[in-house]
mmCIF file of the N, C-alpha and C atoms, coordinates in Angstrom:
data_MODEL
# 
_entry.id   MODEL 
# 
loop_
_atom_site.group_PDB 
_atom_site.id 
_atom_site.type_symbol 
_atom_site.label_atom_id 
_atom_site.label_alt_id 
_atom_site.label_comp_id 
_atom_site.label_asym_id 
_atom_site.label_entity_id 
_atom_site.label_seq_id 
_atom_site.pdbx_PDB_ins_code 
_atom_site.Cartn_x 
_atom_site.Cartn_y 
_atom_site.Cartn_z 
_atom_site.occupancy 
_atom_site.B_iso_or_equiv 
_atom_site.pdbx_formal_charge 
_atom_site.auth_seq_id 
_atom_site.auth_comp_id 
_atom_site.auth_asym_id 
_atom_site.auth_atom_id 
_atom_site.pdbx_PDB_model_num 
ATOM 1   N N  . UNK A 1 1  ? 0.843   -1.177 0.000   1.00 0.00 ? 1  UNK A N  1 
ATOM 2   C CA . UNK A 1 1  ? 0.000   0.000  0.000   1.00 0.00 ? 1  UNK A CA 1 
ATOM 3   C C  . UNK A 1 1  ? 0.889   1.241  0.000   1.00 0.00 ? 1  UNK A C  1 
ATOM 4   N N  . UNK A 1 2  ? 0.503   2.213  -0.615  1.00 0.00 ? 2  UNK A N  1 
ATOM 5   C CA . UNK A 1 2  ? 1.391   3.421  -0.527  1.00 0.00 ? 2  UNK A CA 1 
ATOM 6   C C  . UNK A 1 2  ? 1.350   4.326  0.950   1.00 0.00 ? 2  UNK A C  1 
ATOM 7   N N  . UNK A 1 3  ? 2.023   5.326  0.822   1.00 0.00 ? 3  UNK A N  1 
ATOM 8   C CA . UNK A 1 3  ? 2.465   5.826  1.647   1.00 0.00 ? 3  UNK A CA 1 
ATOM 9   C C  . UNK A 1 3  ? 0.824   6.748  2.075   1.00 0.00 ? 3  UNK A C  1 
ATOM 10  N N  . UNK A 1 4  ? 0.611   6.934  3.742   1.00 0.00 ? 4  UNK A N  1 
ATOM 11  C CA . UNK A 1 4  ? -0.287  7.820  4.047   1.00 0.00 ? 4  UNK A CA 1 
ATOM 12  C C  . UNK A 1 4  ? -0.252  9.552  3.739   1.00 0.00 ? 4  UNK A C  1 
ATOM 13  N N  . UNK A 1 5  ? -0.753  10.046 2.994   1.00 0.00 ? 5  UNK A N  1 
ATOM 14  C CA . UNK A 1 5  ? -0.648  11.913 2.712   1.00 0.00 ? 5  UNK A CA 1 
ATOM 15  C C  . UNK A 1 5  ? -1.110  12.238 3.839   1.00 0.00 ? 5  UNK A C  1 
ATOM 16  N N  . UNK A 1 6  ? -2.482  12.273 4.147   1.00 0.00 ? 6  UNK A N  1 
ATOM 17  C CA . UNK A 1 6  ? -2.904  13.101 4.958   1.00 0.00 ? 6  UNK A CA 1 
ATOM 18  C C  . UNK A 1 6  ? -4.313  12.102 5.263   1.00 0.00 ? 6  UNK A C  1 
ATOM 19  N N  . UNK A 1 7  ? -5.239  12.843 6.480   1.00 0.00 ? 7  UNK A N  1 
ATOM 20  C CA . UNK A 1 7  ? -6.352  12.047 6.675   1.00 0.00 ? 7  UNK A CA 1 
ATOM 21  C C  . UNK A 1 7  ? -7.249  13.128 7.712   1.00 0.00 ? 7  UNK A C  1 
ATOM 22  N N  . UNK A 1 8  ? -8.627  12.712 7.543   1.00 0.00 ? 8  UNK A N  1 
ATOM 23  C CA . UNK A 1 8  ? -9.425  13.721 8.289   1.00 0.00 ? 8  UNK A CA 1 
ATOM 24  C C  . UNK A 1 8  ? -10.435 13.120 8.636   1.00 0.00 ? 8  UNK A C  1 
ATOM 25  N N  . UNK A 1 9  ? -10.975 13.546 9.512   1.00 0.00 ? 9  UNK A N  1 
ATOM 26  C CA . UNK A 1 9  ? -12.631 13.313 10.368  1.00 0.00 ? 9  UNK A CA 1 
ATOM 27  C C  . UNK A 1 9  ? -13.230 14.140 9.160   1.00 0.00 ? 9  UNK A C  1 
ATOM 28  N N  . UNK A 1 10 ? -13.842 13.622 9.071   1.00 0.00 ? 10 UNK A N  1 
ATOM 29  C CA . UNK A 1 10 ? -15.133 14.591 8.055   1.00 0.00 ? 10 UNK A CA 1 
ATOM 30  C C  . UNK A 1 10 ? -16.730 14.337 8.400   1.00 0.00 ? 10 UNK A C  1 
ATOM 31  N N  . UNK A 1 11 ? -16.978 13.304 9.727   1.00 0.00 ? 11 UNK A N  1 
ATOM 32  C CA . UNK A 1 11 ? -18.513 13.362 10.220  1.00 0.00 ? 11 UNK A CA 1 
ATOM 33  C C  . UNK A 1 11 ? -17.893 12.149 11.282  1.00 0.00 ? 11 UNK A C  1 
ATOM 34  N N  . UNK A 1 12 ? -19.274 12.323 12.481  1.00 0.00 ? 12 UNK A N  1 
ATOM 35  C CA . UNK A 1 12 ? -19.193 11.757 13.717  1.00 0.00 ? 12 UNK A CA 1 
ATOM 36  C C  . UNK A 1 12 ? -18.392 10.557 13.637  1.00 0.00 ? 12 UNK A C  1 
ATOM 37  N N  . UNK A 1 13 ? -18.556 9.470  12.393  1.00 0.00 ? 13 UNK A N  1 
ATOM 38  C CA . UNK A 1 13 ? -17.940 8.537  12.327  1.00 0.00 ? 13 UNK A CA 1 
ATOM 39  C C  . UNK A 1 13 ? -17.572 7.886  10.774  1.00 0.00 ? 13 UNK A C  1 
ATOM 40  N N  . UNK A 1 14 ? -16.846 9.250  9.867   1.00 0.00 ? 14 UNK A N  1 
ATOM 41  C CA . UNK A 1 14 ? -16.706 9.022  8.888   1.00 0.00 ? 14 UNK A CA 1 
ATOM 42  C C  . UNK A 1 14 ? -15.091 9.126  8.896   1.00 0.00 ? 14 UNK A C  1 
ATOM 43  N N  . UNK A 1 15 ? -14.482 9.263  8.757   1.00 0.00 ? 15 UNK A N  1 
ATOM 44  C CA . UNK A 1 15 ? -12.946 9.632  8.188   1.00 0.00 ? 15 UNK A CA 1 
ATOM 45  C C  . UNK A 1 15 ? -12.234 9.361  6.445   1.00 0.00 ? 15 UNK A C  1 
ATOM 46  N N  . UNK A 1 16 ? -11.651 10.175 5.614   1.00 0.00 ? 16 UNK A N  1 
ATOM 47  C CA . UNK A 1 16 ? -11.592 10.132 4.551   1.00 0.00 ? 16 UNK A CA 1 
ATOM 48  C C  . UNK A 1 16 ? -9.893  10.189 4.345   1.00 0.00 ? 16 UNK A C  1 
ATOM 49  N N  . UNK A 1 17 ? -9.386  9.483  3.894   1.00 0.00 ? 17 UNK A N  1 
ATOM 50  C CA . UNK A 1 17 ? -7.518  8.826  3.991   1.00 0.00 ? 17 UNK A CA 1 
ATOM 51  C C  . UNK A 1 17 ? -7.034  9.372  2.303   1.00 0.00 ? 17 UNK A C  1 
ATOM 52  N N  . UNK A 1 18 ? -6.014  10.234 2.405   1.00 0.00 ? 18 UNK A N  1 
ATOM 53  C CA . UNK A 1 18 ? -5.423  10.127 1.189   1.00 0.00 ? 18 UNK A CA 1 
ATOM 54  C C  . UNK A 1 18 ? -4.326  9.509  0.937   1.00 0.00 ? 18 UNK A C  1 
ATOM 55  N N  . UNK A 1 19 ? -3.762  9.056  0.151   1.00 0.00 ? 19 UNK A N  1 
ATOM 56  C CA . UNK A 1 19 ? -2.435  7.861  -0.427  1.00 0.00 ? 19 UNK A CA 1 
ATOM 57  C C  . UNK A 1 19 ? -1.437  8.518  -1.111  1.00 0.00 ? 19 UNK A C  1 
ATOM 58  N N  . UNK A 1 20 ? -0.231  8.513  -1.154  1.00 0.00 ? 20 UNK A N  1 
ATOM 59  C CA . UNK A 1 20 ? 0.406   8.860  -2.786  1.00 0.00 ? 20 UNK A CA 1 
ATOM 60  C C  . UNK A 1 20 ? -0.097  8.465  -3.632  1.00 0.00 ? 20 UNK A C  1 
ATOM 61  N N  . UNK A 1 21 ? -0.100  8.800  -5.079  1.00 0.00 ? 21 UNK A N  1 
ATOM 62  C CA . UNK A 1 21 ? -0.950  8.184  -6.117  1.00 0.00 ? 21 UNK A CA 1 
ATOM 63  C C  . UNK A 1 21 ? -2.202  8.651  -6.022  1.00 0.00 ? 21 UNK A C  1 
ATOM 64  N N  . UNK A 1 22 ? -2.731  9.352  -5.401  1.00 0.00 ? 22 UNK A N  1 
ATOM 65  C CA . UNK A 1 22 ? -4.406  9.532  -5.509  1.00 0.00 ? 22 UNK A CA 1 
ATOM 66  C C  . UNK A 1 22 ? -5.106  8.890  -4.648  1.00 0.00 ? 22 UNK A C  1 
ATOM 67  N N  . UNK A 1 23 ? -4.802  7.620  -4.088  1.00 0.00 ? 23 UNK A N  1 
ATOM 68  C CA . UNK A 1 23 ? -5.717  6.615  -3.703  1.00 0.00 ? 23 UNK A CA 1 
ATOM 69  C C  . UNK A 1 23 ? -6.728  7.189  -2.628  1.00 0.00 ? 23 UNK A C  1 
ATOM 70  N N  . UNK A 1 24 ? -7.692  7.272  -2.561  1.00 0.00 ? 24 UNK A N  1 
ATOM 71  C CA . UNK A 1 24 ? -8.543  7.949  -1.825  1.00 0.00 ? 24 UNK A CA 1 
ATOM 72  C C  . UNK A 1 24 ? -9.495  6.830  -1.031  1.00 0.00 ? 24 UNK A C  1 
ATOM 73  N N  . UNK A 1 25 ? -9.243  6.702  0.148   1.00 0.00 ? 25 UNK A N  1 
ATOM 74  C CA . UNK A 1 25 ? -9.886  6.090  1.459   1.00 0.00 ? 25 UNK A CA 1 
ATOM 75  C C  . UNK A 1 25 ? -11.386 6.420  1.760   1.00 0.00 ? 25 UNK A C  1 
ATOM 76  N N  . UNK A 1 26 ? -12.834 5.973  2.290   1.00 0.00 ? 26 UNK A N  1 
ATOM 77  C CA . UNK A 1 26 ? -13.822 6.698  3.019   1.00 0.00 ? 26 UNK A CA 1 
ATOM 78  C C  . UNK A 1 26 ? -13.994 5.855  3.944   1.00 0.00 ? 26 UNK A C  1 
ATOM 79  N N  . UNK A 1 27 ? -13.973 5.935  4.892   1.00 0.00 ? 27 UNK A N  1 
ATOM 80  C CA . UNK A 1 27 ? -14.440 4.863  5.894   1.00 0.00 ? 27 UNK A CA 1 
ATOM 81  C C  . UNK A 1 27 ? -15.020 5.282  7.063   1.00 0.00 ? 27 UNK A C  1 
ATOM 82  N N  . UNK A 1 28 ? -16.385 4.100  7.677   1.00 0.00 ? 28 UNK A N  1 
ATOM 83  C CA . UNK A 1 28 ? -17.139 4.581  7.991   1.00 0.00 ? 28 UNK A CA 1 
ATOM 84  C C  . UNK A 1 28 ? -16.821 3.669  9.454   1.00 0.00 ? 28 UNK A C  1 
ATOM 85  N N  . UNK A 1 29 ? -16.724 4.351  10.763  1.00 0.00 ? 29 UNK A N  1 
ATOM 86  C CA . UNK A 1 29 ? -16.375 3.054  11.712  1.00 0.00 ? 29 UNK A CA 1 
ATOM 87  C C  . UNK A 1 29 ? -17.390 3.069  12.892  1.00 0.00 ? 29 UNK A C  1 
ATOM 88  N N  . UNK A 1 30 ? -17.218 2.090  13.584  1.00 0.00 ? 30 UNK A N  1 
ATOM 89  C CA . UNK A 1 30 ? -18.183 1.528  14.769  1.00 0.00 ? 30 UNK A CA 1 
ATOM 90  C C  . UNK A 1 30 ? -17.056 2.085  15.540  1.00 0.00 ? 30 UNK A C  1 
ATOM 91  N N  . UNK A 1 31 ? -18.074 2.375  16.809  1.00 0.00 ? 31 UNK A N  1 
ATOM 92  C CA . UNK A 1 31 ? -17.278 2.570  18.183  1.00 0.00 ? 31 UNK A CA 1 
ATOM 93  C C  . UNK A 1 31 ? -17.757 1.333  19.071  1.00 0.00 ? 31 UNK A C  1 
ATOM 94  N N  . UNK A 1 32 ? -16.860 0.415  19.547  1.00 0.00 ? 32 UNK A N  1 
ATOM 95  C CA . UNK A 1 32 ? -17.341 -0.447 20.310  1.00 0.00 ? 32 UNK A CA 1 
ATOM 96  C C  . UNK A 1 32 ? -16.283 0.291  22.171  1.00 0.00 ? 32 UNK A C  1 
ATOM 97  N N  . UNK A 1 33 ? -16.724 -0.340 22.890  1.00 0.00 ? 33 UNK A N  1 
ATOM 98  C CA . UNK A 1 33 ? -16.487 0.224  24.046  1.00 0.00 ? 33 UNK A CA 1 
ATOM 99  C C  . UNK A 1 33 ? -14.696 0.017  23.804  1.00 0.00 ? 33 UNK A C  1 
ATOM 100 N N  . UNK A 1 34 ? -14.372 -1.205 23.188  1.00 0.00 ? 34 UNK A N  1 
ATOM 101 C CA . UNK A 1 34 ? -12.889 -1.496 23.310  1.00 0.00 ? 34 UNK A CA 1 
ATOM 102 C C  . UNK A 1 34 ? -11.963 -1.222 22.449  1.00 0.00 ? 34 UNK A C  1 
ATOM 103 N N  . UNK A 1 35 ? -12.673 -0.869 21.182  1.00 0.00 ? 35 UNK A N  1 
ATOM 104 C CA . UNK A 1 35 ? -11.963 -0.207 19.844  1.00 0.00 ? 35 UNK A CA 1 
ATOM 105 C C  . UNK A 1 35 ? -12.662 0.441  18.873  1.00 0.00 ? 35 UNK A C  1 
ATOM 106 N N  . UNK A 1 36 ? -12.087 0.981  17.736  1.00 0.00 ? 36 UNK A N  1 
ATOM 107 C CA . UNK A 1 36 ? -12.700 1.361  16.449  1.00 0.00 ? 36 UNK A CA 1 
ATOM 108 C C  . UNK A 1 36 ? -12.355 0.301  15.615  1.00 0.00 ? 36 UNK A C  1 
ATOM 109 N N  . UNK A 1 37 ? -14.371 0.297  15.122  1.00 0.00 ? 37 UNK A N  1 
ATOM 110 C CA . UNK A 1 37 ? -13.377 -1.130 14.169  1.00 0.00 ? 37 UNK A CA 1 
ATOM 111 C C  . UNK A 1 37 ? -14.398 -0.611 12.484  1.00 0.00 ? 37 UNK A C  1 
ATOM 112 N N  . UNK A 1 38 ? -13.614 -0.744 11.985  1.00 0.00 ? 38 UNK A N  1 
ATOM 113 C CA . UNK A 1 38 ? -14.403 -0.621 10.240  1.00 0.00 ? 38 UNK A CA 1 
ATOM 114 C C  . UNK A 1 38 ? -15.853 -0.855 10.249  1.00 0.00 ? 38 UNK A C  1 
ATOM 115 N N  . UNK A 1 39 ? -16.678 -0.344 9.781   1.00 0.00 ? 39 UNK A N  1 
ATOM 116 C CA . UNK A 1 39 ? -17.978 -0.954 9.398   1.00 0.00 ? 39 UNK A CA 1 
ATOM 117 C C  . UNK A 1 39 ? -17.817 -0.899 7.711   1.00 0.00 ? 39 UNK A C  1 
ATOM 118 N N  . UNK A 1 40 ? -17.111 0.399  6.909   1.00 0.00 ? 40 UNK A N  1 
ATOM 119 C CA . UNK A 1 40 ? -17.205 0.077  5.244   1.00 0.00 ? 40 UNK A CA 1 
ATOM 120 C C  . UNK A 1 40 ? -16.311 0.705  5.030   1.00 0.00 ? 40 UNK A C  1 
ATOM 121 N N  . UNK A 1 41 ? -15.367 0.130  4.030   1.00 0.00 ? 41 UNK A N  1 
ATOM 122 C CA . UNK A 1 41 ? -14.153 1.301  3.298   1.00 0.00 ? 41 UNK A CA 1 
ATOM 123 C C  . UNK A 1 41 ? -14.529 1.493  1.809   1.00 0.00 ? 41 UNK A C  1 
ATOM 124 N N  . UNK A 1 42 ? -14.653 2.375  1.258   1.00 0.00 ? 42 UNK A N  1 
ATOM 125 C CA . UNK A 1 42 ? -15.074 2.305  0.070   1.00 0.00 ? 42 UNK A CA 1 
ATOM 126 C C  . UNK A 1 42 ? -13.490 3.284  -0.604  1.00 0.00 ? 42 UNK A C  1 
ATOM 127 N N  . UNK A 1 43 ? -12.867 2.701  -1.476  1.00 0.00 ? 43 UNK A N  1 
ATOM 128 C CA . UNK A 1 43 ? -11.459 2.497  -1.900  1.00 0.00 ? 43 UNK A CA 1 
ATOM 129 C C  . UNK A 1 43 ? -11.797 3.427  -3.156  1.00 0.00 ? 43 UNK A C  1 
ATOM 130 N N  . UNK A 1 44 ? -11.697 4.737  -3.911  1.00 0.00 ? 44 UNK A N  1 
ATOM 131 C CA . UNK A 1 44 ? -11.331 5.539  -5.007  1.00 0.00 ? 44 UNK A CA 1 
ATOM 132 C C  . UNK A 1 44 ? -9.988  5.464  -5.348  1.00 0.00 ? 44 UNK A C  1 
ATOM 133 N N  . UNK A 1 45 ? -9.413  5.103  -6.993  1.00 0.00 ? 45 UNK A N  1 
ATOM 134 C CA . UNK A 1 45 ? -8.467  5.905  -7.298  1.00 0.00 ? 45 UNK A CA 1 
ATOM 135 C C  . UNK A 1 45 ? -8.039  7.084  -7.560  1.00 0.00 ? 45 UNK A C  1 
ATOM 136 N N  . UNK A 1 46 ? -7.486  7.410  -8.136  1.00 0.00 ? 46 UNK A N  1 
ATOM 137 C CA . UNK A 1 46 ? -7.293  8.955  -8.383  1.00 0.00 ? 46 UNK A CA 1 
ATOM 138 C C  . UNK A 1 46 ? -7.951  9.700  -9.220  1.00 0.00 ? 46 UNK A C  1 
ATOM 139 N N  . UNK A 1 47 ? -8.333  8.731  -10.797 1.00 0.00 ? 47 UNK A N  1 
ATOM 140 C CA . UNK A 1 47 ? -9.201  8.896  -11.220 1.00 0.00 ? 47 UNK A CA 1 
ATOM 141 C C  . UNK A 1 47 ? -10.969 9.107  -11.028 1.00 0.00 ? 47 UNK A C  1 
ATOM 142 N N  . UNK A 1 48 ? -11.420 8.278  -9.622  1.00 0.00 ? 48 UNK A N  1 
ATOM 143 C CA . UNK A 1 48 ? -12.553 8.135  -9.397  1.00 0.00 ? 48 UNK A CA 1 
ATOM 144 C C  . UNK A 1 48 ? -12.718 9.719  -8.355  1.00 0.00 ? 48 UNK A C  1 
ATOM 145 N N  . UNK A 1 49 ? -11.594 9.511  -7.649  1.00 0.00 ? 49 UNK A N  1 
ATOM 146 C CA . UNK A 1 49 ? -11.619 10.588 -6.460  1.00 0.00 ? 49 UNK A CA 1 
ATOM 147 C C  . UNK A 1 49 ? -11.854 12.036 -7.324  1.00 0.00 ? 49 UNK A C  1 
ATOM 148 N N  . UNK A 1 50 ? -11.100 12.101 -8.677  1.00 0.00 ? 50 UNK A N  1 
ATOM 149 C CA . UNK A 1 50 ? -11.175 13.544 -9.072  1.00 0.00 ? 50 UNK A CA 1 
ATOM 150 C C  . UNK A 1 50 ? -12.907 13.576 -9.399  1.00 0.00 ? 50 UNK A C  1 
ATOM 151 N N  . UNK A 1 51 ? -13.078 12.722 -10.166 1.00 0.00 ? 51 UNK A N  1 
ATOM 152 C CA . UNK A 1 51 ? -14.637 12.928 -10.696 1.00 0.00 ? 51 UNK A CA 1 
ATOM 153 C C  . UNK A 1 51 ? -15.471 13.340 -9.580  1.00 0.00 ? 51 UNK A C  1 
ATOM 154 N N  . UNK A 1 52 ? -15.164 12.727 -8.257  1.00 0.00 ? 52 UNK A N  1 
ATOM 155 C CA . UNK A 1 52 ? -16.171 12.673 -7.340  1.00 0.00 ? 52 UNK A CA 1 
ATOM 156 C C  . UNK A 1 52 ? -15.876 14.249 -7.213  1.00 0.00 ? 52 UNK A C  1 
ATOM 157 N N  . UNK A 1 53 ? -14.504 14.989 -6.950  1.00 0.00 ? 53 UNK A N  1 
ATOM 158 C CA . UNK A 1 53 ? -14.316 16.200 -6.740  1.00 0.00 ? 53 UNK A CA 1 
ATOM 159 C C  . UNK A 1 53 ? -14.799 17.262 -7.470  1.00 0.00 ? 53 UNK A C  1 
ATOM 160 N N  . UNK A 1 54 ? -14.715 17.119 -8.882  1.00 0.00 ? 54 UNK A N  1 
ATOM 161 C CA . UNK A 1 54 ? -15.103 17.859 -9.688  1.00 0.00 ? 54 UNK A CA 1 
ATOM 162 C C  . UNK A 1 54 ? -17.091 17.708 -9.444  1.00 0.00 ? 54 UNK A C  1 
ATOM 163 N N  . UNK A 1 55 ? -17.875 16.698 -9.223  1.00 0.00 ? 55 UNK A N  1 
ATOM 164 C CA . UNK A 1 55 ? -18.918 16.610 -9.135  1.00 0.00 ? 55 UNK A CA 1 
ATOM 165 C C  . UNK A 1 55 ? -19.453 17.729 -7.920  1.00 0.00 ? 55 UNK A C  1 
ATOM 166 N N  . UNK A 1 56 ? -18.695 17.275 -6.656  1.00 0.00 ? 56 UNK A N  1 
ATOM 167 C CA . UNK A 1 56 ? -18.683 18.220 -5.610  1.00 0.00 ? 56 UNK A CA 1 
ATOM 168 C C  . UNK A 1 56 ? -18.399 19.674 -6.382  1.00 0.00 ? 56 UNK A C  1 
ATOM 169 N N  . UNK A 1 57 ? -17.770 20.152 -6.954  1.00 0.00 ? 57 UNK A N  1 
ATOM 170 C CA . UNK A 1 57 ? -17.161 21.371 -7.384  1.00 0.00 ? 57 UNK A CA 1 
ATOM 171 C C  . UNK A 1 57 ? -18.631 22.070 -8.012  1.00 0.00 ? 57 UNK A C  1 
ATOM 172 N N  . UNK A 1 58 ? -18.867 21.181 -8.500  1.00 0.00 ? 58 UNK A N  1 
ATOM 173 C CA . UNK A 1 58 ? -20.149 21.678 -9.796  1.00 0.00 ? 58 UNK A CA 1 
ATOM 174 C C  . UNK A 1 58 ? -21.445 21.831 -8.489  1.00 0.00 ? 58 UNK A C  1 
ATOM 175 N N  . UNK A 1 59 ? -21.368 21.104 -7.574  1.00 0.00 ? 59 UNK A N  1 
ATOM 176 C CA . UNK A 1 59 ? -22.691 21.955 -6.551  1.00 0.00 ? 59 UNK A CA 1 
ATOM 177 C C  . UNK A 1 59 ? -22.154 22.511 -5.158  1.00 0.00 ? 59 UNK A C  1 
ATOM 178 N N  . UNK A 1 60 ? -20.937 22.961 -5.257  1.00 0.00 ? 60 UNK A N  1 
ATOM 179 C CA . UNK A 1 60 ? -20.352 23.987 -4.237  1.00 0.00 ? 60 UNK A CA 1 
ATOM 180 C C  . UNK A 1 60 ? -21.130 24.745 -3.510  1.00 0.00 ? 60 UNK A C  1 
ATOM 181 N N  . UNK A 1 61 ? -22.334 25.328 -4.388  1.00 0.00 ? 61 UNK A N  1 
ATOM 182 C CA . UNK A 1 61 ? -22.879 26.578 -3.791  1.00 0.00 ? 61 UNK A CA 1 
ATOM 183 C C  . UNK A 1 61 ? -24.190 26.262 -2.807  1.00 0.00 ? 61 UNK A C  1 
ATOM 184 N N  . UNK A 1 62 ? -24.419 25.012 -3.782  1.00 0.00 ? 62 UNK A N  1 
ATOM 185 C CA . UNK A 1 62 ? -25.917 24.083 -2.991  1.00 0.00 ? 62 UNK A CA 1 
ATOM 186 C C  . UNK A 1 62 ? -25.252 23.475 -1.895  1.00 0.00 ? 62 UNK A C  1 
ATOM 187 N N  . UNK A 1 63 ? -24.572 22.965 -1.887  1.00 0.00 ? 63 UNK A N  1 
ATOM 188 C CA . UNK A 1 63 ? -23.918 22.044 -0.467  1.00 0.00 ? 63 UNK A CA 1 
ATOM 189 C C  . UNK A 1 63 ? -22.898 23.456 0.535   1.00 0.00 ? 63 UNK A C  1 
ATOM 190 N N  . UNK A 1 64 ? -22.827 24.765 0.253   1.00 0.00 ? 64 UNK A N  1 
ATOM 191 C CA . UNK A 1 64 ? -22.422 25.231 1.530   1.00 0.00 ? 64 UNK A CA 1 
ATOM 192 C C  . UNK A 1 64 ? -23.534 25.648 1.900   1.00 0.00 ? 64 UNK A C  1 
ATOM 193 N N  . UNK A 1 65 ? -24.206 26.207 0.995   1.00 0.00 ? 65 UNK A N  1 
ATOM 194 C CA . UNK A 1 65 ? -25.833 26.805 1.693   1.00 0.00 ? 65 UNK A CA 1 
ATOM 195 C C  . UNK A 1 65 ? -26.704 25.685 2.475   1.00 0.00 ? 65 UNK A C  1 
ATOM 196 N N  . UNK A 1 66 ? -26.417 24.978 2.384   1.00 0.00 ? 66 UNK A N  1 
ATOM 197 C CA . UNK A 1 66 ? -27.128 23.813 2.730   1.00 0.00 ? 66 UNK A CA 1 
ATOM 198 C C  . UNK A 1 66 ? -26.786 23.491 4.285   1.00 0.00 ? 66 UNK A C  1 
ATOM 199 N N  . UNK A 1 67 ? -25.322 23.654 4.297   1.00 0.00 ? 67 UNK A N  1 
ATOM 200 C CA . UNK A 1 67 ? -24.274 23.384 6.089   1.00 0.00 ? 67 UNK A CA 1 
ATOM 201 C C  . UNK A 1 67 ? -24.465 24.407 6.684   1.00 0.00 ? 67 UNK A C  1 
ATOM 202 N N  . UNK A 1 68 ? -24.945 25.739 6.078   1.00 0.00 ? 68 UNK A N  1 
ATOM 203 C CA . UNK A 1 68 ? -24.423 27.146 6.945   1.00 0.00 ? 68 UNK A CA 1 
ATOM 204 C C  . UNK A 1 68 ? -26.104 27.264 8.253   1.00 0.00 ? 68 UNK A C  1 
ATOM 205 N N  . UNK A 1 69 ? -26.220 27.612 8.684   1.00 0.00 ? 69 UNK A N  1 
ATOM 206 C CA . UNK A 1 69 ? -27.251 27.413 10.169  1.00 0.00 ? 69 UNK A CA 1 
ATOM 207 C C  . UNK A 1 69 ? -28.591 28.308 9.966   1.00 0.00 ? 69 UNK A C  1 
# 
């Protein structure tokens, strides 16, 4: 597996992993009293990750209006 870039919380129990190469991580985890353990990883390449980005890009304006209170 390549090397870890960077990684973030992005919801109560989501976290999203970037790779060298693009490889783009989502994973969704259980809290059990004794660990974190996976419930789904759903695996993008670099190719899939941009599309998803550019898709996000194209409703920027609907999805901040949407978070703001």
């Amino acid at each position: 597996m390549s090397a870890l870039l960077d990684s973030q919380q992005i919801a109560p129990q989501v976290q999203v992993e970037l790779y060298e190469g693009g490889e783009t991580w989502l994973i969704r985890f259980s809290f059990t009293e004794t660990k974190e353990q996976p419930l789904a990883e759903i695996k993008l390449d670099a190719a899939a990750a941009t599309q998803l980005l550019a898709f996000l890009r194209l409703h920027e304006d609907r999805l901040v209006k949407s978070h703001q209170p």
